[in-house]
MILUM-474049 format. One line per 10 residues: their letters; for each residue x, y, z of N, C-alpha, C. Coordinates in Angstrom, 1 decimal. Example, Ala and Ser with C-alpha at 12.3 -4.5 7.8 and 13.67 -1.06 7.14 Angstrom:
2
AS) 13.2/-5.7/7.8/12.3/-4.5/7.8/13.2/-3.3/7.8; 12.8/-2.2/7.1/13.7/-1.1/7.1/12.9/0.0/7.9
END
This chain:
77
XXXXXXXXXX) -18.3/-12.3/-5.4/-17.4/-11.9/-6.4/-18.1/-11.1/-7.5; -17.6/-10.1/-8.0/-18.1/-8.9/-9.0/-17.3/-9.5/-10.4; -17.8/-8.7/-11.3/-17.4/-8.8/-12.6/-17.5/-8.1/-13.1; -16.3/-7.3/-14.6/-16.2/-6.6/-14.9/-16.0/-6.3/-16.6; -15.7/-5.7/-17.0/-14.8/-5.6/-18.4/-13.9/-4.8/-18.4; -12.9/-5.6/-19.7/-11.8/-5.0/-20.2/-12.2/-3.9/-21.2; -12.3/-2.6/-21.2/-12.3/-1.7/-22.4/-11.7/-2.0/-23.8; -11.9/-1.3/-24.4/-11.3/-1.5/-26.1/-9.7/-1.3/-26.1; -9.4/-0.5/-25.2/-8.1/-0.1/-25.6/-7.1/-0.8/-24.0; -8.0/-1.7/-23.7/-7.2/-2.3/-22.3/-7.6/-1.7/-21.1
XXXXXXXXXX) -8.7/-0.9/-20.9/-9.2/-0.1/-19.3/-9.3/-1.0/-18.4; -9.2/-1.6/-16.9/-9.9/-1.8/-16.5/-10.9/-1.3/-15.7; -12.3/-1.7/-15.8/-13.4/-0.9/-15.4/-14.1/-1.3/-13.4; -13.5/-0.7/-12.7/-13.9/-1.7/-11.3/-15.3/-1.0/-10.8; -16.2/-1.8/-10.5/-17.9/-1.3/-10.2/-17.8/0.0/-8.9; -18.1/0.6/-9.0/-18.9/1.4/-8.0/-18.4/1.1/-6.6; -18.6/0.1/-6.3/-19.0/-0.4/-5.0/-17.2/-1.0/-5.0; -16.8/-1.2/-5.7/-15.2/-1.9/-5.1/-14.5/-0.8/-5.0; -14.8/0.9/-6.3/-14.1/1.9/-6.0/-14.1/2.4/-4.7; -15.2/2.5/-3.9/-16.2/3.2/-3.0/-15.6/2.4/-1.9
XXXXXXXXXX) -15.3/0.9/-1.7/-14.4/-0.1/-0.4/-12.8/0.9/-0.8; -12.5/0.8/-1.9/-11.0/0.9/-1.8/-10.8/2.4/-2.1; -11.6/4.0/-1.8/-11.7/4.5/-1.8/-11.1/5.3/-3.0; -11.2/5.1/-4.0/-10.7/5.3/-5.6/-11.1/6.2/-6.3; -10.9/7.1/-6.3/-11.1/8.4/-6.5/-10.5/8.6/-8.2; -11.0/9.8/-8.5/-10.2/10.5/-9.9/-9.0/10.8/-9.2; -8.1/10.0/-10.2/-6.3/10.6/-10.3/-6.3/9.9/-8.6; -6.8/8.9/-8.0/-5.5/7.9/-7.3/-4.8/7.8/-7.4; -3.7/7.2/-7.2/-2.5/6.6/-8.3/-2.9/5.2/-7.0; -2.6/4.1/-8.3/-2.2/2.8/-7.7/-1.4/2.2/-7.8
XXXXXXXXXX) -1.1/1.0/-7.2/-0.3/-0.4/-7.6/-0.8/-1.8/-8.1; 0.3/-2.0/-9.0/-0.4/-3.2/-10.1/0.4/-4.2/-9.5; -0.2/-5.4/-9.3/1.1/-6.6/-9.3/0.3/-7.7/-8.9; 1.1/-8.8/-9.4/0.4/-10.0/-9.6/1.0/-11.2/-8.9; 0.0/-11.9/-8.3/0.3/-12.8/-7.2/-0.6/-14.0/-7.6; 0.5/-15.1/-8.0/-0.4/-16.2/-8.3/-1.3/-16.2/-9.0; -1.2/-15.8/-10.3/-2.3/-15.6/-11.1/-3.0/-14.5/-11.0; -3.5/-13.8/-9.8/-4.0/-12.7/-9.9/-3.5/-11.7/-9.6; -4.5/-10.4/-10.5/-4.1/-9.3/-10.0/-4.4/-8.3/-8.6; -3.5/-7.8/-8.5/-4.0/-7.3/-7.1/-3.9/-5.5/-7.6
XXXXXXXXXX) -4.8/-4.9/-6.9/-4.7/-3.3/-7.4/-4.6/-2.6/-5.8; -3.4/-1.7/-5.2/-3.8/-1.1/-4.4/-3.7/0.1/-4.1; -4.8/0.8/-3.5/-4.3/2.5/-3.6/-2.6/2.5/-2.9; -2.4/3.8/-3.7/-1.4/4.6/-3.3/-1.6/5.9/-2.2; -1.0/5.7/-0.8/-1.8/6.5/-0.1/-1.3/8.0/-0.1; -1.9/9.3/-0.1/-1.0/10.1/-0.3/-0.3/10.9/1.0; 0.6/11.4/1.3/1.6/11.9/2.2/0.8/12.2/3.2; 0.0/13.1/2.8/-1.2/13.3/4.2/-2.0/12.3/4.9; -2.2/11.3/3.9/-2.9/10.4/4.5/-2.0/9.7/5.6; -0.3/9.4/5.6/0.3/8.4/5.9/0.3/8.7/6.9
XXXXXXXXXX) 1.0/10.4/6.8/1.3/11.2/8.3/0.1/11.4/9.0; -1.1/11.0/8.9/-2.2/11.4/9.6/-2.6/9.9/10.4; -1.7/8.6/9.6/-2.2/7.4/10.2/-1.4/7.5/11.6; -2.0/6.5/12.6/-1.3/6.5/14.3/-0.3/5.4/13.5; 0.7/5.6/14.5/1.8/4.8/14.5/1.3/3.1/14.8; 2.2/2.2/13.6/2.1/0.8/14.4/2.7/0.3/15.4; 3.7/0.9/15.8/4.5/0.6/16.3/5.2/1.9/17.2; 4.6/1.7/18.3/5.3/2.5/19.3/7.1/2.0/19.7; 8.0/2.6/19.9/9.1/2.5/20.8/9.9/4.0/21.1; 10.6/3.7/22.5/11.1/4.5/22.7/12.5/5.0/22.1
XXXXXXXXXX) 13.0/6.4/22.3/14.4/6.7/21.5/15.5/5.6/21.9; 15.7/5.7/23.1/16.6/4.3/23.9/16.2/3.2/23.4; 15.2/2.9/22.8/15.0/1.1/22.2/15.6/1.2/20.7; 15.1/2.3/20.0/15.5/2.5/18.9/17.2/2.7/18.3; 17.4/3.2/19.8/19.4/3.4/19.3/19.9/1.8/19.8; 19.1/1.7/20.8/20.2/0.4/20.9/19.4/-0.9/19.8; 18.7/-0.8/19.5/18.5/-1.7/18.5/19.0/-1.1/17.0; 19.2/-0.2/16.5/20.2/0.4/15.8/21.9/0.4/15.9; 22.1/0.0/16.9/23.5/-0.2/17.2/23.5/-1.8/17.2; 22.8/-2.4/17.2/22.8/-4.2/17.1/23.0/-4.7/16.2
XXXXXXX) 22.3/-3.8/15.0/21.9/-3.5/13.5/23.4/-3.3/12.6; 23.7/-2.1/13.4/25.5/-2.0/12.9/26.1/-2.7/12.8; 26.4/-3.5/14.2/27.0/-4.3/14.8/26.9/-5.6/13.8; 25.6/-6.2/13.1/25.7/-7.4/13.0/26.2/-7.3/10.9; 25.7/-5.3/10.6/26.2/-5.9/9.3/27.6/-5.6/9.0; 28.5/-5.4/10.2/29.7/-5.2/10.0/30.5/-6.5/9.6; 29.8/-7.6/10.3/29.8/-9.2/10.5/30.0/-9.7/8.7
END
């Protein structure tokens, strides 16, 4: 576990080595939010990065419509 400070005006300051894991550059943009007491910070990934990740999840057009039509189907319900 690392440790840090809070600036004068509210900064928080994250070491070197945690920017450098979570790849934290000038002008990232992140996310703030708090889980059980703590905070969690996560990059925001930018458009290129997203479209450059491989897919999690492979399926085919035929899996997709008919699982889309199941989808219809159940919030017509």
């Amino acid at each position: 576990m690392q440790q840090s400070r809070v600036g004068s005006k509210g900064e928080l300051f994250a070491s070197k080595e945690i920017r450098e894991k979570l790849k934290l550059n000038a002008h990232t943009k992140v996310t703030y939010k708090i889980e059980a007491g703590r905070l969690i910070v996560e990059p925001i990934p930018t458009l290129k990065e997203v479209l450059e990740e491989k897919p999690s999840v492979e399926i085919t057009i035929e899996e997709f419509h008919k699982h889309r039509k199941e989808l219809s189907i159940k919030a017509q319900i």
